[in-house]
Phi, psi and omega in degrees: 000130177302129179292166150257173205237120205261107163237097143326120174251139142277108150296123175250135197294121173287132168354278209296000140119004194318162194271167189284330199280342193283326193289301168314299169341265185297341173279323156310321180288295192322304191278314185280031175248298202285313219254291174297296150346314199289338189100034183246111170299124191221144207228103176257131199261133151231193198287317187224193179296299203301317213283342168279357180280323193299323169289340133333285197273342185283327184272013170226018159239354190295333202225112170320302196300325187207140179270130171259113132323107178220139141224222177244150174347165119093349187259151158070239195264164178330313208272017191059172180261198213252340144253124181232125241193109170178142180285018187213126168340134197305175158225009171204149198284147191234142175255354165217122125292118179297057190289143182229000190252177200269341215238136157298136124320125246266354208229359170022280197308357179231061157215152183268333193254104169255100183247149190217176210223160187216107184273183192256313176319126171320302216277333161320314184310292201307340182263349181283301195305331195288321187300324173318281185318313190306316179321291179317278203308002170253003163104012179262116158339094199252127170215158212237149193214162207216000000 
C-alpha cells in the first residue's frame, strides 16, 4: 500500500501584496486546481462558514485560464463535485484534503493526501510544527515544499 502523504506549503510572499491569510487562500485554490487536473476528488476544510464561502467565491475567480468545479458541502449534485468546500466534517470519500484550519483535522486519516500551510505568524508557525508531528504520528510521510 502507497504511504500517504503530508505536504506543507510556504506561502511565499508576492508582488501583489496579499495579506499571509489571502496568500494562504490562494496558494489552497492552487492545489485544489493541481489536484483536480490529476483527476483527485478534494476536500477543503476551513475554520469557519465566512472562509469557507470566501473560499467559494476566490475558486471561481483566481485562475482565469481554468474552471475547478466546486461547491460547499450539502450544494449542488449528491456525489459533490470534484472539489468540496466546507467547515464540517467530509461526508463522502476523497482522497486530499486541503487544511485551512489551525488544527490536525480529526478525520485526516481517510484521506491518502494532506496538504496543510506554514503561515508566516510565530504563534501559527508553532501550530503548523504540532500539525507536522500529529501527521508523522499518524503514519503519514510529511514533507515541506516552498
Amino acid at each position: 500500500m502507497m504511504q500517504k502523504q503530508a505536504t506543507f506549503f510556504l506561502p511565499e510572499k508576492d508582488k501583489s501584496n496579499k495579506s499571509n491569510a489571502d496568500l494562504l487562500l490562494f496558494c489552497a485554490c492552487k492545489q485544489a486546481a493541481i489536484a483536480y487536473r490529476q483527476q483527485q476528488k478534494v476536500f477543503i476544510y476551513t475554520q469557519n462558514q465566512a472562509q469557507a464561502h470566501t473560499v467559494d467565491e476566490l475558486l471561481w475567480a483566481f485562475d482565469a485560464d481554468s474552471f475547478v468545479p466546486h461547491n460547499l458541502m450539502g450544494e449542488g449534485p449528491s456525489y459533490g463535485s470534484p472539489v468540496e468546500i466546507s467547515w464540517q466534517a467530509p461526508t463522502n470519500r476523497r482522497s486530499v484534503l486541503i487544511n485551512l484550519t489551525n488544527i490536525e483535522p480529526p478525520f485526516a486519516q481517510q484521506f491518502n493526501q494532506v496538504i496543510d500551510f506554514v503561515p508566516t505568524d510565530e504563534s501559527l508557525k508553532q501550530q503548523a510544527r504540532q500539525r507536522y508531528r500529529a501527521y508523522q504520528q499518524l503514519g503519514f510521510a510529511v514533507k515541506m515544499h516552498s
